[in-house]
N, C-alpha and C positions, 0 to 999 in steps of 0.2 A: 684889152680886146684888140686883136689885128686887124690892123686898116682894111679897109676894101681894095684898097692899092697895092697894098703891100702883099694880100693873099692872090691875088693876078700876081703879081712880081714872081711868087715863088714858084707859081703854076709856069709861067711865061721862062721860065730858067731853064724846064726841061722841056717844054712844047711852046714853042714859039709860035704855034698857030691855033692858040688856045682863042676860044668865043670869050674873050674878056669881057664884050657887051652882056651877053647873057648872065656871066656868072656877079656882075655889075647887078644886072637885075634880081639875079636872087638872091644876091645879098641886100639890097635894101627890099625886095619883097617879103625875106627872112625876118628884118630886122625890124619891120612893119606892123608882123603877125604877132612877134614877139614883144613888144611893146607895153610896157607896164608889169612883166611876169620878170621874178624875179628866182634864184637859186638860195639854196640854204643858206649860202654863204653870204647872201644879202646881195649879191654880184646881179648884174644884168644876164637874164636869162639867154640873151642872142649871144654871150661870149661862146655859151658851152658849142653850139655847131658852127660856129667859125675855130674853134680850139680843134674842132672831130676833121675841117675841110684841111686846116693845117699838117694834120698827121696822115693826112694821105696825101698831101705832097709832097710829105718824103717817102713817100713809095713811089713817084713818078704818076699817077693816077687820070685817066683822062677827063674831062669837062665833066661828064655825066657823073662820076663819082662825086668829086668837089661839090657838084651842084646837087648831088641828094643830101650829102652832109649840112649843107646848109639849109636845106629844108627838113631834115629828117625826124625833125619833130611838131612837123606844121600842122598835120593832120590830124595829130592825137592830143596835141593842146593848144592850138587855135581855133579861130571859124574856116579855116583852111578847106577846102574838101580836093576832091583825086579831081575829077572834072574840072577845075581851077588849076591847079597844077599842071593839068594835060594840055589846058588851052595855051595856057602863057608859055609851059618847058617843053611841052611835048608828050607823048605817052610812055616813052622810054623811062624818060624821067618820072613819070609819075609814077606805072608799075617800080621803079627803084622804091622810092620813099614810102608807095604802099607795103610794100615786102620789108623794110625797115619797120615800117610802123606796126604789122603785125607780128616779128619777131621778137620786138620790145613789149609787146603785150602776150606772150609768151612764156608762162612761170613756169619754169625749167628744175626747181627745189621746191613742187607741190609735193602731193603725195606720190606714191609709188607708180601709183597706174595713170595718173594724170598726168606726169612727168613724162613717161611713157609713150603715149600719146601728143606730147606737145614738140617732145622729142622728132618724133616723125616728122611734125610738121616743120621741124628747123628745118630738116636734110630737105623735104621738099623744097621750100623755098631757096636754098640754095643749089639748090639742081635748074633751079629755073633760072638764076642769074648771080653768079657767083660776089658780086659786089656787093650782091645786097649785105652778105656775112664779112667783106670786107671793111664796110662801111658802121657794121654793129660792131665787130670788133675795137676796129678806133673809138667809134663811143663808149664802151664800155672800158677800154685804155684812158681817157679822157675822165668820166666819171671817178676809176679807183684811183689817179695823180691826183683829185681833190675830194673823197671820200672824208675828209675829216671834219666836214660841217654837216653831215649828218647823225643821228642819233645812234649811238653805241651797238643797241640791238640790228640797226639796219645794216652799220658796215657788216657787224659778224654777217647778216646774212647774205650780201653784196658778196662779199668777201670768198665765203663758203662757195657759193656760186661760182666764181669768178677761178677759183682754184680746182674747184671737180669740173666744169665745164667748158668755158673758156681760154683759159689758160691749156688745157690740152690739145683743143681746138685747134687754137693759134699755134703748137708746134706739127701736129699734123698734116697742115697745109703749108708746113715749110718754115712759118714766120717763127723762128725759132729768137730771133730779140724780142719777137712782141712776149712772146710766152715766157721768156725770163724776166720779163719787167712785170707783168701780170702775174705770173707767181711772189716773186717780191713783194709790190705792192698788199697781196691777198696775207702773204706772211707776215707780215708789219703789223694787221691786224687782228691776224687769228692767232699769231703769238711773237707778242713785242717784244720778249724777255727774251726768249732766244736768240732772236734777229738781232736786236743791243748784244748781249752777251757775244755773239761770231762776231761784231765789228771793232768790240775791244781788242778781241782773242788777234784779231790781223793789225790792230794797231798798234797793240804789245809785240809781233812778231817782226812789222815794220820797223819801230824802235831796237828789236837784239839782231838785225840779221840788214838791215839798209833795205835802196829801192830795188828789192830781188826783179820786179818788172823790167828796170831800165836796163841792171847788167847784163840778164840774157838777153832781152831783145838787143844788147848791144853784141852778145857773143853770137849770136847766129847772125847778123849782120856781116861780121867778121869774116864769119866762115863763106858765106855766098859770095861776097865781093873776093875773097880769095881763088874762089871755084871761078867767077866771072858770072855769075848768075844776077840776072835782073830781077828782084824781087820786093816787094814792100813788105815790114815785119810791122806785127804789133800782138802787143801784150798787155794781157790784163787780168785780175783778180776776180773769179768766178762771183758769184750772185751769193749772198747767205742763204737764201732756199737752198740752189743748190749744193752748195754745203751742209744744211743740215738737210736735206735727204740723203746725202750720201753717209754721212754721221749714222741715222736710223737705219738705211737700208744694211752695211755693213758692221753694224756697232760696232765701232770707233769712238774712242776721240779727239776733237780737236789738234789735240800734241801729234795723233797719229795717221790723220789725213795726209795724202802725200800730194795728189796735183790737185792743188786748188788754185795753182793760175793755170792760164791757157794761153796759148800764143797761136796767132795766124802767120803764114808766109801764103801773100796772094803773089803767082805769078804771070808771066806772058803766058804762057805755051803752059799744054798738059804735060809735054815732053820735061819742061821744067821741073813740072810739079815731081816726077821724079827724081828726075836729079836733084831736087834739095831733096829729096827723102835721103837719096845717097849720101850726100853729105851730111844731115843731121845724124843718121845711123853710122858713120865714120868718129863722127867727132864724140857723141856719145853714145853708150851702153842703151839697147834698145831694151824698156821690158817686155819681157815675153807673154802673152797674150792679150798684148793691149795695142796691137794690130790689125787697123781693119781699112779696105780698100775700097771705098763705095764712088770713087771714079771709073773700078771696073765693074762694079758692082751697085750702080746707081740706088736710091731708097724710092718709092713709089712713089712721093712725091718732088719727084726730080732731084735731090739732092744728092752733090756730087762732090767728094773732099777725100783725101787722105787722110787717119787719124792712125799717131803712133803717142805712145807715152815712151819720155827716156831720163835717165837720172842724170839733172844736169847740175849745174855749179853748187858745189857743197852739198854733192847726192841729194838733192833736191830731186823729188819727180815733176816733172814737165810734161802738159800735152800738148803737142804741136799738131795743126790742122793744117793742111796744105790744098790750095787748091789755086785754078786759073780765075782771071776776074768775074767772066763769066759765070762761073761755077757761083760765085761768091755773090754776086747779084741775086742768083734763086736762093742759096744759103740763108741771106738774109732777108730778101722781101717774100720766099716760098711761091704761093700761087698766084701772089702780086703781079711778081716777074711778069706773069703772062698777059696780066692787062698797062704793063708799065709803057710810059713813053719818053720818046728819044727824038729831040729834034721835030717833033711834032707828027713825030709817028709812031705807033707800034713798034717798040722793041721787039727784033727776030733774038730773041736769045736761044740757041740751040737748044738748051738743057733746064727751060724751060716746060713742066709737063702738062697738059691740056688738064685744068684743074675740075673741070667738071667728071672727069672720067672715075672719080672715085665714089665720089657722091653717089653719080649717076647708078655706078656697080652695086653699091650699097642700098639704095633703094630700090632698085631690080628686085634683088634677090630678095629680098622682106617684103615685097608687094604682096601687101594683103594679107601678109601673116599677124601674129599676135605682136602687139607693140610691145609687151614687158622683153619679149626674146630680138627687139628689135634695137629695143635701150641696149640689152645687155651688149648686143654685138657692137653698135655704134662706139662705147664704153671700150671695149677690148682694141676696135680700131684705133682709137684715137690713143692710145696708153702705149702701144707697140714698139719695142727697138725689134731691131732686124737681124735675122742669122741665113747665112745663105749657104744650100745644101745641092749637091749633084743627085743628078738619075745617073745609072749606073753605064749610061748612053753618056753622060757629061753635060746634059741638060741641067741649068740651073734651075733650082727652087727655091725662090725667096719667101721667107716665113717670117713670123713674129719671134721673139726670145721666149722660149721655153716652150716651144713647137715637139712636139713626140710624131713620132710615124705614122701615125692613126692622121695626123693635120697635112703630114709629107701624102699619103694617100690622097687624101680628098684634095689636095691642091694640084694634083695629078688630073683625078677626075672622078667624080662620084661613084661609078661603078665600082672602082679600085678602092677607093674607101669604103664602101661597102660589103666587099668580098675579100676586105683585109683580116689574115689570119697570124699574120707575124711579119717580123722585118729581121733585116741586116743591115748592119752598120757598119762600112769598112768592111765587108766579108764577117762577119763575126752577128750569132745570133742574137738579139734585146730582146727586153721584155715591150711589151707595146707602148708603157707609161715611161721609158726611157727621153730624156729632157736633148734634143739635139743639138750638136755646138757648129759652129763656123766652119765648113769645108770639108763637112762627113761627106760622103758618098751612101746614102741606101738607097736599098733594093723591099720594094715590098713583095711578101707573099701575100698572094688568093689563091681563096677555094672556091668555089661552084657551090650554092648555096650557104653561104655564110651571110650573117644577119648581123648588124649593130648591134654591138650590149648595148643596155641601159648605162653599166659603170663606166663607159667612153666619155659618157657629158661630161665627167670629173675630169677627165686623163686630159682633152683637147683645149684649146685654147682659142684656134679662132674660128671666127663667126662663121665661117662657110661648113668647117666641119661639124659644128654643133649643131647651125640650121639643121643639113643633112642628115646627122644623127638622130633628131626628134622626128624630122620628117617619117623618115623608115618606123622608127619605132613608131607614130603613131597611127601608121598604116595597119602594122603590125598589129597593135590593141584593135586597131576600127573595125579587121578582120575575125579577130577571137569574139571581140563583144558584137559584133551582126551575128554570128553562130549563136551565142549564149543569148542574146534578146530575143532571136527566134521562137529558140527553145523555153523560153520565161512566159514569152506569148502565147504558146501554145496551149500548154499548161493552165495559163490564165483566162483562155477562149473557152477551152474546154470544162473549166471546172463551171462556166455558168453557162454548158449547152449552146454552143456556138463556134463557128470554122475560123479560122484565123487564115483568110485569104486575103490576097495581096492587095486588092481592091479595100478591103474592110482596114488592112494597114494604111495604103493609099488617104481613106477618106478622116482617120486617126488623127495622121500627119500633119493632113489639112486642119483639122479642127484645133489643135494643138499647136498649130504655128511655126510647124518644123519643116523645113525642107521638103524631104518625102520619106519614101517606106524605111530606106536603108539608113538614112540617119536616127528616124523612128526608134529599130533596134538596136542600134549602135548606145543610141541614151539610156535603152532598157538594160543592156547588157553591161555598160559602165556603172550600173546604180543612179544616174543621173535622173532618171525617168523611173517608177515604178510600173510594172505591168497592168496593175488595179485603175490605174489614173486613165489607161488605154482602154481600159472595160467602161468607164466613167465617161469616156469622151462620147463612144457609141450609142453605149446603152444606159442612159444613165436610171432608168427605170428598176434595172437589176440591181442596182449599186444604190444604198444609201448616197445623198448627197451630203450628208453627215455624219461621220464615221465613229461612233462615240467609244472612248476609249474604255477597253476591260482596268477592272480595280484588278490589276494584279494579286492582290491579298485574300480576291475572292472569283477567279476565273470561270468557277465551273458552277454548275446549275443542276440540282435535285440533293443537296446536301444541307441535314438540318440546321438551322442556326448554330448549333451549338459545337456542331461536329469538325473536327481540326479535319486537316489534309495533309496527304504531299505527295509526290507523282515517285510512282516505281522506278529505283535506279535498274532495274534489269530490261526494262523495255523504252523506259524517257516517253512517253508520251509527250504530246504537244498538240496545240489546237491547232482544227482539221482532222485530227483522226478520232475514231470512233471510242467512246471510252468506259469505261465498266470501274466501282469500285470495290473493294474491300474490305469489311470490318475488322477491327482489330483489337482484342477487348484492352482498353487503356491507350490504346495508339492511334485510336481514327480510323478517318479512311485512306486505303493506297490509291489512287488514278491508276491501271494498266490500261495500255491497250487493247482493243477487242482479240487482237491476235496476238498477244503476247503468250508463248509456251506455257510460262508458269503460272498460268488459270487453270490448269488442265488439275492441277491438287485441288481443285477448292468445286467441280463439278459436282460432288455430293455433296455439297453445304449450299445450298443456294440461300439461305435464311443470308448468307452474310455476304451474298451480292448488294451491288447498290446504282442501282439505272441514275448515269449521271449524262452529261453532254456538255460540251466547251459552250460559253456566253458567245454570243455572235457579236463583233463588233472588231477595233484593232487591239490586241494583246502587245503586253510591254516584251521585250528582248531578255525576257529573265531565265528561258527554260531551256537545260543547259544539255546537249546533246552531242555522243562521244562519235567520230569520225574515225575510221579504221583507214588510213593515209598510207600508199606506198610509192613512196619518192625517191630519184636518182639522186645516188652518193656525187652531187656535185657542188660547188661553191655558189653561193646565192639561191639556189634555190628553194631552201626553209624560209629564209626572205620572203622571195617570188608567190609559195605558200600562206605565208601570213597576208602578205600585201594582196589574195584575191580575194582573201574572209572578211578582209576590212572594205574594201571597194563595197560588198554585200551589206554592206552599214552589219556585218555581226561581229561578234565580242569573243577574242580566244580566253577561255578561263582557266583553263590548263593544258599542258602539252606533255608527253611521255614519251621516250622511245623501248618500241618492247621489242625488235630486232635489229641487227646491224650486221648487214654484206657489203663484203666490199665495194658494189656497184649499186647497192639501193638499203635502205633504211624503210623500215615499216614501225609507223608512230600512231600515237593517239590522241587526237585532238578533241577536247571539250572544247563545244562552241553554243553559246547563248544564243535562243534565236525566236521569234516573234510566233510563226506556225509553218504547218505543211509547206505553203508556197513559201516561205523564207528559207528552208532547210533544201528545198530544191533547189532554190536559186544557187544556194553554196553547194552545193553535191555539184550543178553544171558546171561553174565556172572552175571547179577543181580539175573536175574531169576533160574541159576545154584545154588546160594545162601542157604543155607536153610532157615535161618534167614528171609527171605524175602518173605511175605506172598505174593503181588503180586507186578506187576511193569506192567504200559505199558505209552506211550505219550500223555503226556496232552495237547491237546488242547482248550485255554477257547473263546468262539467263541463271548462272551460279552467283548473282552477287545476290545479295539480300534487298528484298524490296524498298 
């Protein structure tokens, strides 16, 4: 475990006007709390947050970090409390260690929608002070360097965590060593066999081919001091993670990997930084598309370098990253940079970027939305490389990798994504699912009312355009389904003698714990809400408050024991309509309808009427009723059709088409359905449709009963 002395020393290296008293005392205050508790490893518990205060002194970190590290777990497993902390450190200090201690109690690999939710609460708390996540990150770096004295099942789960969450984390905000060593680490566990297997595979290659590290970095050496250029090189062999994701991502292998070292050249001057491009591209064969400038072309989180890949000694490919020290400071400590210190002050590093500004953007925009669509974006932010794309002005857009024009719109501005009807790429027309590459130029078209598809969620990529696209869309449905609950209302007031006013909505809403009138039918209109439950709420007098379910095998009432059944296919009857039967000698009886045409043969036989009536009560989804459906000849919408039969909780049992024009198709849909008010509810929301020229109940009065 590191001295007390020794952790001042290294703090005291880069801020020489460090409170070394203080952090004196919270180290032995630390070491106080901790006392008697011990780690898997049978070690002394107080090493682990003096191990976490050490790894942020190689970020340059000021007092207040060091000193939450060392308390960062006094709270949650000592008698420690925040008021204690606040007295003796201060409140700074203590909001740090509380924010620490609640992100560690934070299960981020629960289930889906608790993950979801816990999620949110990360990015809050890192909106409120960003060291709090700097200082989780070092612990959580800290825990998986000695992850091996705990029990098999917890690394896997450590592990899994550590690679889907953290580890992305950490290259997002810059820290692109932390996030290679925390992928490493995560790989070592989740699979050993590979990680051993790539360290032979470079050992054997070491062995046939010498230290390929030390000749280039010695042949670019060469070349600079010949140019006159002042520069430091260094060279090193990528990560086995990142070698085998690139192994998966492009199935390769091993033999066929080409730049698995990397080399830096940090220079004085930006102006330098080109000029060794010039000369690396001089001296060898540049390959082509593996050129990218993000010193003019900075990444969001401040990160600024030149990357070329070129075939160097013994057609080896090579990737060289070039950039000024500056540059190389955020590279490697990322959002660190902006709390680092120098000489016992804040580091002005220009290229440095105000780390809370993404955070911050990120939680804006999801304020108060649904957490699963919150995860999902947070999840796509953090996974993102970058391609950067002009407006046709020469306006940069910087996007994610595999950004389409639908993502270039809404990064534009919402409206424009909104009323996107096609693009150009380069002058030349795409299709909207087109995958964008580095230094396109488009131009988007709009229309004047043009609406989000639904099939955008697939096409788009990042979170801004996807928020926007549900958004719309589910304006969209909240609009159809207030029409269609209206009309289910109605319907529903009126079948038991009573007005469906806005007031009687109004007092519904309240009773039922909604909102108000217009959410009311928004939930009737979705299926969410049944219109019965809103007769129930008012009146519950009219309404059974127990609704006893019809024995479907014996729905109707005035038929002898003995007597079979089955409902006429020329008229479908279903409960709620008035109903009349049939004898039939050997056959039973038929159910028609009172107004079914094909009664009119059987008016001088009255011996073989039979006065029947539907059981009062809920009837099952079984009675199967044909829809005369005429729909625009377009893509998605027999989809759009079926997907508003099922919202109605009913059952498609068969579908036909019995014409076809080139601009509309006219079909026949069997549809299952419970009674009158369930076959209305699917007649409205057809008819709500646009898509859907018209729709009403077919009756064919030539089929046989």
């Amino acid at each position: 475990m590191i001295d007390v002395e020794d952790l001042i020393s290294l703090v005291h290296n880069y801020n020489p006007r460090t409170n070394a008293a203080l952090i004196r005392e919270a180290y032995d205050y630390g070491l106080k709390m901790h006392e008697g508790q011990t780690r898997q490893s049978g070690e002394p518990y107080f090493m682990h947050p003096v191990a976490v205060a050490a790894i942020l002194t190689e970020q340059r970190l000021d007092d207040a970090s060091i000193i939450t590290a060392l308390l960062h777990d006094t709270i949650e497993d000592t008698k420690s409390t925040y008021g204690e902390i606040s007295a003796r450190f201060g409140e700074e200090i203590a909001e740090l260690v509380d924010g620490v201690t609640k992100l560690t109690n934070l299960q981020l690999t629960t289930s889906e929608s608790k993950q979801s939710e816990n999620f949110r609460k990360l990015f809050m708390a890192m909106s409120k002070d960003l060291r709090v996540i700097l200082v989780k990150l070092a612990d959580r770096l800290h825990n998986m360097r000695t992850i091996k004295s705990l029990r098999p099942e917890k690394q896997a789960r450590k592990a899994r965590e550590t690679m889907d969450i953290y580890a992305p984390l950490a290259g997002r905000m810059g820290m692109q060593w932390m996030r290679e060593e925390l992928e490493d680490l995560a790989f070592k566990v989740l699979n050993p066999e590979a990680r051993a297997s790539i360290i032979r595979r470079f050992i054997t290659l070491q062995k046939e081919s010498g230290d390929v590290i030390h000749k280039i970095t010695a042949d670019i050496r060469a070349e600079l001091d010949r140019e006159g250029i002042e520069a430091d090189v260094f060279g090193r062999a990528k990560k086995p993670y990142s070698i085998w994701r690139k192994m998966k991502e492009k199935e390769l292998a091993f033999s066929r990997l080409s730049d698995i070292y990397g080399f830096r050249v940090i220079t004085r001057t930006e102006a330098d930084s080109y000029r060794v491009l010039g000369v690396i591209h001089q001296r060898w064969r540049a390959v082509p598309g593996r050129f990218k400038d993000y010193i003019s072309q900075p990444k969001s989180n401040g990160y600024r370098s030149i990357h070329t890949t070129v075939s160097g000694r013994d057609g080896k490919r090579v990737e060289v990253q070039i950039r000024t020290r500056q540059m190389h400071e955020v590279a490697e400590a990322g959002v660190a940079a902006h709390w680092s210190y120098r000489d016992g002050v804040r580091a002005q590093n220009p290229f440095a970027v105000d780390p809370a500004r993404w955070i911050t953007t990120l939680t804006e925009r999801f304020e108060g939305g649904d957490h699963d669509e919150f995860l999902e974006n947070v999840k796509l932010e953090m996974y993102v490389d970058q391609v950067f794309c002009f407006t046709p002005k020469g306006d940069v857009v910087q996007l994610p990798k595999g950004a389409t024009p639908i993502d270039f719109a809404y990064a534009i501005h919402t409206r424009i994504g909104n009323s996107c009807v096609g693009a150009k790429v380069d002058g030349i027309r795409v299709p909207l699912w087109t995958r964008l590459k580095n230094g396109q130029s488009v131009e988007v078209i709009t229309a004047a009312g043009q609406r989000p598809q639904a099939t955008w969620i697939d096409i788009v990529v990042t979170g801004r355009a996807k928020a926007a696209i549900r958004k719309s869309l589910r304006d969209e449905d909240r609009e159809r389904f207030v029409k269609l609950g209206a009309e289910l209302a109605r319907v529903a007031f009126e079948h038991h003698g009573r007005k469906c006013t806005d007031k009687a909505l109004r007092t519904a809403a309240k009773t039922l714990g909604i909102s108000d009138e217009t959410e009311l039918l928004a939930r009737i209109g979705s299926a969410e809400l049944v219109a019965r439950e809103v007769i129930e709420a008012l009146y519950p007098e009219l309404v059974s408050a127990q609704i006893e379910e019809v024995d479907a095998r014996r729905p109707v009432a005035g038929l002898a024991a003995d007597q079979s059944f089955r409902r006429a296919a020329c008229c479908q009857p279903v409960p709620g309509e008035r109903i009349v039967g049939i004898t039939y000698r050997g056959q039973g009886v038929v159910i028609h309808a009172i107004d079914c045409p094909a009664l009119a043969e059987f008016e001088d036989q009255p011996g073989r009427w039979v006065d029947l009536h539907w059981l009062s009560g809920r009837h099952a989804p079984v009675h199967t009723v044909s829809l005369n459906v005429t729909i625009a000849n377009d893509a998605g919408v027999l989809g759009r059709i079926c997907t508003l039969i099922g919202e109605q909780k009913a059952n498609i049992s068969d579908l036909h088409f019995v014409d076809r024009k080139p601009d509309f198709y006219r079909l026949i849909v069997e549809v299952d359905l419970r009674d009158t008010e369930h076959l209305h509810a699917v007649l409205t929301a057809l008819e709500a449709e646009s898509a859907v020229a018209h729709v009403e109940r077919h009756r064919d009065i030539n089929r046989k009963p």
